[in-house]
NUKE-866379 format. One record per residue (C-alpha): chain; x, y, z. Coordinates in nm, 3 decimals. Layout:
residues N
("A" (X Y Z)) ...
This chain:
residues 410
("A" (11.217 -4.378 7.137)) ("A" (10.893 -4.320 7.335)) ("A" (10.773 -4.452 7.649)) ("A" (10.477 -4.643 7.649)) ("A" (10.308 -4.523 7.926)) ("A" (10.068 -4.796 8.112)) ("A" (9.732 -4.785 8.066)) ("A" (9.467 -4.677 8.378)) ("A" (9.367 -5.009 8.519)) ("A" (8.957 -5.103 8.442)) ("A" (8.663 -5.216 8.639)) ("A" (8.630 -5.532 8.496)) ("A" (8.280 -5.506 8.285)) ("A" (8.107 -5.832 8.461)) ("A" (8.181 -5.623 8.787)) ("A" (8.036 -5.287 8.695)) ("A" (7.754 -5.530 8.578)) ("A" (7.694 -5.650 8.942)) ("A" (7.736 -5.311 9.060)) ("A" (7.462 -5.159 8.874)) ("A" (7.222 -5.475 8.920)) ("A" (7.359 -5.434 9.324)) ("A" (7.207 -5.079 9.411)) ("A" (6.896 -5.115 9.200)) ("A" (6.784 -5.495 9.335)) ("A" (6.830 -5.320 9.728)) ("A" (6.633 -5.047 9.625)) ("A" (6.338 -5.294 9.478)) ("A" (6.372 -5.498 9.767)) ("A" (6.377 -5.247 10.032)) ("A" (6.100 -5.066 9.864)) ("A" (5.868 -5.333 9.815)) ("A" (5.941 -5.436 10.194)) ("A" (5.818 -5.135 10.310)) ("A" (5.531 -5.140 10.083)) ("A" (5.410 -5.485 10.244)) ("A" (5.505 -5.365 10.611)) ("A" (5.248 -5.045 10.572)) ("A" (5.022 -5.262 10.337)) ("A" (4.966 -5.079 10.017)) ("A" (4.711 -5.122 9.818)) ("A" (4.711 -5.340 9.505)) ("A" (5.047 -5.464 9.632)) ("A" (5.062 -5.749 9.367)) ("A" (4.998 -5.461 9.029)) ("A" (5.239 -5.239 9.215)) ("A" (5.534 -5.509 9.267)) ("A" (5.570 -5.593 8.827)) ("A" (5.512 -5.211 8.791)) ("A" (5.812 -5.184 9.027)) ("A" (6.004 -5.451 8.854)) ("A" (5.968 -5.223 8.528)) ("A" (6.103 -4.976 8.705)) ("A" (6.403 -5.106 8.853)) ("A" (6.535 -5.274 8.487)) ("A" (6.478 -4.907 8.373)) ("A" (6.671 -4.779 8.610)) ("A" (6.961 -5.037 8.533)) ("A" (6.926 -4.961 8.194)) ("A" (7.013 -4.557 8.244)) ("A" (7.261 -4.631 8.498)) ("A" (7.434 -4.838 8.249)) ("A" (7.406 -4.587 7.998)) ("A" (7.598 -4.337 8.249)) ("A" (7.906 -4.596 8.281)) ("A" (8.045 -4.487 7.965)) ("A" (8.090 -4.124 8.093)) ("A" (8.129 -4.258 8.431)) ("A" (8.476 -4.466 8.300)) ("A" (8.633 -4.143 8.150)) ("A" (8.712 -3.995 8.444)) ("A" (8.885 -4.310 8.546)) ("A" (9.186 -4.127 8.561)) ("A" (9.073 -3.757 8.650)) ("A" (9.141 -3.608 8.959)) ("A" (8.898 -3.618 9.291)) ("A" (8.742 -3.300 9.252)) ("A" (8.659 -3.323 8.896)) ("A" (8.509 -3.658 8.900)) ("A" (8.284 -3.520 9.222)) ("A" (8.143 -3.221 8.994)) ("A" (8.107 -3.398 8.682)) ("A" (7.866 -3.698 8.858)) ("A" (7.687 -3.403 9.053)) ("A" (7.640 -3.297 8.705)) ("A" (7.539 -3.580 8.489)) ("A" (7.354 -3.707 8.787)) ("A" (7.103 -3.434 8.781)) ("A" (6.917 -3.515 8.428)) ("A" (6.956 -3.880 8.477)) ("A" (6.751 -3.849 8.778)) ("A" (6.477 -3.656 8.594)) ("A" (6.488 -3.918 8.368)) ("A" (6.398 -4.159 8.596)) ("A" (6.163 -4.012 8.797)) ("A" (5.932 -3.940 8.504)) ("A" (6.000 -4.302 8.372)) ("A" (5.834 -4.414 8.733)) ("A" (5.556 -4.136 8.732)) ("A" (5.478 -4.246 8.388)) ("A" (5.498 -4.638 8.491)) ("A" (5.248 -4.577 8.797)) ("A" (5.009 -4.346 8.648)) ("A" (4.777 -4.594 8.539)) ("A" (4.703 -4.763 8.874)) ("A" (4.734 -4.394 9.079)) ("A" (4.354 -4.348 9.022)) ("A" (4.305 -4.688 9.103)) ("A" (4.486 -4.669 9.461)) ("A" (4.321 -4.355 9.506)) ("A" (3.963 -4.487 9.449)) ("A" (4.033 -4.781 9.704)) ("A" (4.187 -4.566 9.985)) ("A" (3.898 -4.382 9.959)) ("A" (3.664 -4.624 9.973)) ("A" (3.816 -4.774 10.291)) ("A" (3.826 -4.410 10.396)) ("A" (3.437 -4.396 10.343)) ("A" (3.475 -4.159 10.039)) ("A" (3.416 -4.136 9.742)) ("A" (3.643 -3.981 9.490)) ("A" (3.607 -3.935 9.133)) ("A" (3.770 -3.691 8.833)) ("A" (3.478 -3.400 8.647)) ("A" (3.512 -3.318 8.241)) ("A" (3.813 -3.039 8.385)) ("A" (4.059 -3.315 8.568)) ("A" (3.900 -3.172 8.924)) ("A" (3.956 -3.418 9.187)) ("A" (3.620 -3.465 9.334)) ("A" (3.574 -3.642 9.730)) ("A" (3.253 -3.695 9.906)) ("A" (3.165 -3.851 10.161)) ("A" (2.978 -4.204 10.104)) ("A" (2.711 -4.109 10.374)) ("A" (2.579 -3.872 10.201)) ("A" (2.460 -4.036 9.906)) ("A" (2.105 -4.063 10.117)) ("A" (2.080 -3.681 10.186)) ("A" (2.179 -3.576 9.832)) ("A" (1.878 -3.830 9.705)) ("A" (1.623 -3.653 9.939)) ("A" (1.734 -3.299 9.930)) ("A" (1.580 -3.104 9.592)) ("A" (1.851 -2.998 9.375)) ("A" (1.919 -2.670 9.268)) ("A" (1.846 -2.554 8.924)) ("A" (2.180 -2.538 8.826)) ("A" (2.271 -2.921 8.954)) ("A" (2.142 -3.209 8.784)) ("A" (1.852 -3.417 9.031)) ("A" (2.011 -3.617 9.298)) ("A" (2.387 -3.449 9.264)) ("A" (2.518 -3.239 9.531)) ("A" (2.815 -3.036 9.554)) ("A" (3.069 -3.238 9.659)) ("A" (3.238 -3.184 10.002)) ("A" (3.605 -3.156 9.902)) ("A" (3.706 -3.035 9.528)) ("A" (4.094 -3.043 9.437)) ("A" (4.158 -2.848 9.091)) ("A" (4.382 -2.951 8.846)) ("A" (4.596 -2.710 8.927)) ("A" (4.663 -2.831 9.260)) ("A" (4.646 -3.206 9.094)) ("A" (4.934 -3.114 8.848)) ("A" (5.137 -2.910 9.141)) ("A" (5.111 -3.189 9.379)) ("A" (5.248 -3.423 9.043)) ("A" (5.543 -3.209 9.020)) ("A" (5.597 -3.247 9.355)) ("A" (5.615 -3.594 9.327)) ("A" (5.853 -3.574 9.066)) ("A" (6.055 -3.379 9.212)) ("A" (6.058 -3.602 9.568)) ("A" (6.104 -3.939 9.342)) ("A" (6.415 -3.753 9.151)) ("A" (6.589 -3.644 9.446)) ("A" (6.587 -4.052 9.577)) ("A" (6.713 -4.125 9.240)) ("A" (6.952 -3.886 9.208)) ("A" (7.073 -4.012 9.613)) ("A" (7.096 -4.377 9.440)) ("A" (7.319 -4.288 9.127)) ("A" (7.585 -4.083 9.323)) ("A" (7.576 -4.393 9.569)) ("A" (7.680 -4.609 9.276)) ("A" (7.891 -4.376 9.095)) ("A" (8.087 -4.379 9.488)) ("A" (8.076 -4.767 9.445)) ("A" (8.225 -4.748 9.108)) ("A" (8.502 -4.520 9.190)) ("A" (8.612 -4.708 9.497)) ("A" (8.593 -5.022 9.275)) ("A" (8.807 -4.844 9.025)) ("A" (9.063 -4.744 9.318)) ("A" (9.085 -5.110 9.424)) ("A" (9.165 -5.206 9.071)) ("A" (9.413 -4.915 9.027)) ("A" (9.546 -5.032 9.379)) ("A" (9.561 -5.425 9.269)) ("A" (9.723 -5.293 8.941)) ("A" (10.006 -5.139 9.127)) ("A" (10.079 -5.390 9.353)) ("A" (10.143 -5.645 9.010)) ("A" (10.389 -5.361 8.882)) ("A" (10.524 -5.350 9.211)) ("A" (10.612 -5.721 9.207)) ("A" (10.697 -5.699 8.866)) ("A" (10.970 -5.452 8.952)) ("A" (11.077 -5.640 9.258)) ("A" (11.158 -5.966 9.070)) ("A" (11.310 -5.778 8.780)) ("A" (11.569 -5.613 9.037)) ("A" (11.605 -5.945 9.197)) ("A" (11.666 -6.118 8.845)) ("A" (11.907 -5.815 8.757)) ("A" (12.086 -5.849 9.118)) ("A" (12.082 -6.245 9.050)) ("A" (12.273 -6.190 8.698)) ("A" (12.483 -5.942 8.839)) ("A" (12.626 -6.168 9.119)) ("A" (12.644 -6.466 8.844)) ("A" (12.855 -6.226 8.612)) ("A" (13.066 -6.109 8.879)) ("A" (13.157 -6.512 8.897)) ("A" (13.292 -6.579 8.521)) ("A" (13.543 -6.315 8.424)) ("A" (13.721 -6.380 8.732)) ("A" (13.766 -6.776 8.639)) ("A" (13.832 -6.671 8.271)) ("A" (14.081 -6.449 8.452)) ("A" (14.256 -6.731 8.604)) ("A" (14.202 -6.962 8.339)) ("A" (14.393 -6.744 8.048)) ("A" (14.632 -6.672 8.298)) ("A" (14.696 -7.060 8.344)) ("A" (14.667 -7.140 7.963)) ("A" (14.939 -6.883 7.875)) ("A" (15.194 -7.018 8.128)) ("A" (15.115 -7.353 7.954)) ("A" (15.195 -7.224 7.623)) ("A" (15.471 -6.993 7.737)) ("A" (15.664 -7.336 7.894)) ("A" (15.595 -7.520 7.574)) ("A" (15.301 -7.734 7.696)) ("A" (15.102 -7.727 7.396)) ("A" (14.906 -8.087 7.406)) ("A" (14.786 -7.931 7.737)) ("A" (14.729 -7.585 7.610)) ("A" (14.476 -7.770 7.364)) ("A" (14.361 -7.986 7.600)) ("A" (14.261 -7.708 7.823)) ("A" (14.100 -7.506 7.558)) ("A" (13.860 -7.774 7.485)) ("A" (13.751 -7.786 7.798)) ("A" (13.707 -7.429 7.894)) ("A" (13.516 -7.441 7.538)) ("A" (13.310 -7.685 7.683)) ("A" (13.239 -7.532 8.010)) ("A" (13.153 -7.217 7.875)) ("A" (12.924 -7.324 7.608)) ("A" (12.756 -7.548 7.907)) ("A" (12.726 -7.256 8.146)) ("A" (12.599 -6.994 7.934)) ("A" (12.384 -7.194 7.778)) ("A" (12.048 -7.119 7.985)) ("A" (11.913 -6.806 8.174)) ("A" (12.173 -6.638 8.423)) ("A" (11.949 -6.643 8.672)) ("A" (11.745 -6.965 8.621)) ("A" (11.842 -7.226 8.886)) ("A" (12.011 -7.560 8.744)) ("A" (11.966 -7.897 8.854)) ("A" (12.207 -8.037 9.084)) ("A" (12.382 -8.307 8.851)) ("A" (12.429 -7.981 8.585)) ("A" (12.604 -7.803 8.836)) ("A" (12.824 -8.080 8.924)) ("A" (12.895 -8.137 8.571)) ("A" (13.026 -7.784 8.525)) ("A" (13.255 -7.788 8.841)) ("A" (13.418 -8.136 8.708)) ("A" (13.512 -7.939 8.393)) ("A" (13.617 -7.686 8.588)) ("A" (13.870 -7.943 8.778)) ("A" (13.971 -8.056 8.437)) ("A" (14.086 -7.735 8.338)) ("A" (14.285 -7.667 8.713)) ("A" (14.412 -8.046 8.691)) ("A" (14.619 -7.941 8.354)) ("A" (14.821 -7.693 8.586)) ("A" (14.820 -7.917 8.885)) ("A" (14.806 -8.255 8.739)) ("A" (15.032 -8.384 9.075)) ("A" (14.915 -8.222 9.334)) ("A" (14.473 -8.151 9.268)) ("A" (14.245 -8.474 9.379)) ("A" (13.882 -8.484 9.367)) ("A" (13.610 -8.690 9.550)) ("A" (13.248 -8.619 9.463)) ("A" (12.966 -8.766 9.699)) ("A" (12.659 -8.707 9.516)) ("A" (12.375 -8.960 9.573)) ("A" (12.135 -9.037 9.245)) ("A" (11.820 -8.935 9.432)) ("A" (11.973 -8.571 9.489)) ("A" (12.043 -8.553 9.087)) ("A" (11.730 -8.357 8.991)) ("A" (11.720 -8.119 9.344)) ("A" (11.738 -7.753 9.152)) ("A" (12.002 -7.484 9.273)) ("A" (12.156 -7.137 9.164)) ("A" (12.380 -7.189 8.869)) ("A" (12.754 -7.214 8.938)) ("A" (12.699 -7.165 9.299)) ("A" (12.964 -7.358 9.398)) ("A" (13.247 -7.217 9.124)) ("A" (13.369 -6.963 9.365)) ("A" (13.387 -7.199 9.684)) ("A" (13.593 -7.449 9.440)) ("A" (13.792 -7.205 9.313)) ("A" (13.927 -7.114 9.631)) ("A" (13.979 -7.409 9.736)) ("A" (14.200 -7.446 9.398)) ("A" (14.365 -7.125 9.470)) ("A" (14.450 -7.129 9.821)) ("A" (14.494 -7.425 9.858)) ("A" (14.622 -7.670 9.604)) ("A" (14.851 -7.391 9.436)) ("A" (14.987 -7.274 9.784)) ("A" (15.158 -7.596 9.872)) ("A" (15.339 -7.843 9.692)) ("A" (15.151 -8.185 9.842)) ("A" (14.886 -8.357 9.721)) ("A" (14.546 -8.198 9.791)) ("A" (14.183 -8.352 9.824)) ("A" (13.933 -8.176 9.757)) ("A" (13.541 -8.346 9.799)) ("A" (13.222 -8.216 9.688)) ("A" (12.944 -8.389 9.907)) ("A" (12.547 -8.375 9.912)) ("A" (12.295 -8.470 10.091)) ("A" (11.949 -8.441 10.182)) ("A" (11.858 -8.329 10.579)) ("A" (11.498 -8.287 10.679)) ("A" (11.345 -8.143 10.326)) ("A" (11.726 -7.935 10.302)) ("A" (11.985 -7.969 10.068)) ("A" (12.290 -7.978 10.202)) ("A" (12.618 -7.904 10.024)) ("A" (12.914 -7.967 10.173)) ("A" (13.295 -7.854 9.985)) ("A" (13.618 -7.950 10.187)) ("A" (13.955 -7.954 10.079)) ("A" (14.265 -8.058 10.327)) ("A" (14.493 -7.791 10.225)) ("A" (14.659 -7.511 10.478)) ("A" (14.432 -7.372 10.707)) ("A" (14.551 -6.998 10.651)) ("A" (14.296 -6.956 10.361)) ("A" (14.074 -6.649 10.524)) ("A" (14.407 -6.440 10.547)) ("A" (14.465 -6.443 10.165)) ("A" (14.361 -6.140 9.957)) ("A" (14.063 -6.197 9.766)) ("A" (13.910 -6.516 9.944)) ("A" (13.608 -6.288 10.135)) ("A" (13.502 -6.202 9.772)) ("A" (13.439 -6.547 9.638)) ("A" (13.270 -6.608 9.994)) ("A" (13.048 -6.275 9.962)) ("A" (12.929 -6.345 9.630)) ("A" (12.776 -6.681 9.757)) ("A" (12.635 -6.525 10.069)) ("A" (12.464 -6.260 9.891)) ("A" (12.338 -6.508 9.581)) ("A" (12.163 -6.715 9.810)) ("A" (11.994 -6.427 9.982)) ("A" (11.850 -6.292 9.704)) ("A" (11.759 -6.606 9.563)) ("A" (11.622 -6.752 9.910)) ("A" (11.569 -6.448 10.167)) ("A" (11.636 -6.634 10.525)) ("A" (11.523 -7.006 10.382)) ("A" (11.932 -7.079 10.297)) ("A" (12.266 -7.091 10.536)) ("A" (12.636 -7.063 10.435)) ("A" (12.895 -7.121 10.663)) ("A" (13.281 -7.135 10.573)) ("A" (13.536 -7.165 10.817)) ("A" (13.899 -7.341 10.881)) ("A" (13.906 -7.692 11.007)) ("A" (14.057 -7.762 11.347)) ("A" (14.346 -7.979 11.128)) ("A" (14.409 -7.772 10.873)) ("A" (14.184 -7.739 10.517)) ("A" (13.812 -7.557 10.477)) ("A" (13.517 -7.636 10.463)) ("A" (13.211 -7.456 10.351)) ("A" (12.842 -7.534 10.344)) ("A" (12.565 -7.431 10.174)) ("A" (12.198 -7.528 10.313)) ("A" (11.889 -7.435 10.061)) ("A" (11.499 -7.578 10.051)) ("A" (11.512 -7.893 9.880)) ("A" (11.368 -7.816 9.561)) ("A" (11.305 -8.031 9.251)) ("A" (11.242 -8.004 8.878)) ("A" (10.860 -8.049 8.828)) 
């Protein structure tokens, strides 16, 4: 058979959403902060160019997530050379999408800087970048002009060729993709450690998972470990019946133990039972014991109607009462009372078994198991929240205790 293996936890998609939108809204609003601290020019046809921009730039990043996701579960070192990698053309991308948004209005920011500057700058037939001085508009009117220059044009004081133009272009490009490039590895880093919280969150739900399975399995364990020994004891007791001839009570205890089982094994092992089940099960329980001790086993139950629905372990109490049977009503030959009380103490249930039989009950072989399994049932079940306590009484008999939250069937 194979192994499924699990699945590498996801970034939810809603959250890589917010990622993306994240680094590129801090970008447009730190960038158009700075542009009204320094006071660009043409702020307001800059800012919707900028908007453009920015959903661009969401747009590519999302397109990376796809490629970004499949390294999910890759190693460290390959997921740091692959974004270096896959970075490096989205960047490009993105820094001609801007150069191309802007290009429009780059003449047009020019032209005003200039003119604030006191210069004049215009573009020849070639793509020259031409700057004069506004100042000397006057002399160029009254100085002749050369054959060669039209009348009332001078040669301007500053030329820029298009060469220059279309290196100084490319070194914009290149200075816009490098920022770019600086903002997708920033959110590929964000995605990752998202990814790593989800892979962390993912392991601490198998890690509960596992801790209540081996707390369900330790549960059933100690529950198991409770019926074969009563079956024990019970087939024992039905074959001395029918061995002496006692056949009406040989029936009448296989009834019962049919009853009891089919009760008890009815729900999950490990599943807690209301309190009123459980005492239903220990009174068949008594049933069965009173066929082989019909003179000597009594009973009293204490159990108050508001404490009926208060949940517990199942058959917590079997091994306490089947001591109690054991060492105490089948090691004398007097009558022997044995009560079952409850009650409620400050938001704790409090079960109480006591049985006025000898007082030698610790020394017999066997007893510290029954005791044990209780001890340990309610520790799993309850951690430090629940107390047992068993010990002799000062007259003779025992008495045990169990103390659990007071808990109730919703």
């Amino acid at each position: 058979m194979d192994s499924a293996v699990p699945s590498t936890p996801r970034v939810p998609f809603k959250l890589v959403l917010a990622s993306i939108a994240g680094v590129w809204l801090a970008y447009f609003a730190l960038t158009t902060l700075r542009g009204w601290l320094v006071g660009l020019e043409l702020f307001d046809a800059l800012l919707w160019r900028r908007c453009l921009v920015t959903a661009a730039s969401m747009a590519v990043t999302l397109a990376l997530y796809p490629l970004v996701r499949l390294l999910d579960p890759r190693p460290f070192w390959i997921k740091v050379g692959v974004v270096l990698l896959i970075a490096l053309p989205a960047s490009a991308l993105l820094a001609a999408i801007n150069q191309a948004v802007f290009a429009d209005i780059e003449n047009k920011v020019v032209a005003t800087i200039g003119e604030r500057e006191g210069l004049r700058i215009r573009s020849d037939e070639s793509g020259n970048l031409l700057v004069d001085p506004l100042d000397r508009e006057a002399e160029v009117a009254a100085t002749p002009a050369p054959p060669s220059r039209a009348p009332g044009e001078a040669k301007p004081a500053i030329t820029i060729n298009a060469e220059m133009r279309a290196d100084n272009r490319l070194r914009q490009l290149v200075d816009v993709a490098l920022g770019r490039y600086y903002l997708l590895l920033a959110w590929a880093a964000l995605y990752f450690s998202l990814a790593n919280a989800e892979q962390a969150r993912a392991a601490e739900r198998r890690e509960g998972e596992y801790r209540r399975a081996a707390k369900a399995s330790e549960l059933r364990s100690l529950r198991y470990q409770v019926n074969p020994h009563f079956l024990f004891n019970t087939l024992n007791s039905l074959s001395a019946l029918v061995m002496t001839g006692k056949t009406q009570a040989a029936e009448q205890m296989i009834q019962t133990l049919s009853t009891f089982y089919r009760r008890s094994l009815a729900g999950d092992t490990t599943a807690d039972v209301a309190l009123d089940q459980e005492i239903a099960l220990q009174r068949l329980y008594l049933e069965i014991e009173a066929v082989r001790f019909p003179e000597r086993l009594r009973t009293r139950f204490d159990i108050p109607a508001a404490l009926a629905d208060a949940r517990m372990p199942g058959m917590i109490l079997q091994p306490l009462i089947e001591n109690s049977v054991k060492y105490a009503v089948a090691a004398t030959t007097r009558p022997v009372t044995l009560t079952v009380v409850a009650r409620e103490m400050n938001g704790v249930l409090e079960i109480e078994i006591v049985d006025d039989g000898p007082a030698s009950q610790a020394g017999k072989a066997g007893f510290g198991i029954g005791l044990a399994n209780v001890r340990d049932r309610l520790a799993a079940r309850y951690g430090d929240a629940a107390h047992f306590a068993s010990d002799p009484l000062p007259g003779g008999g025992w008495r045990s205790v169990i103390s659990l939250p007071l808990e109730r069937h919703d």
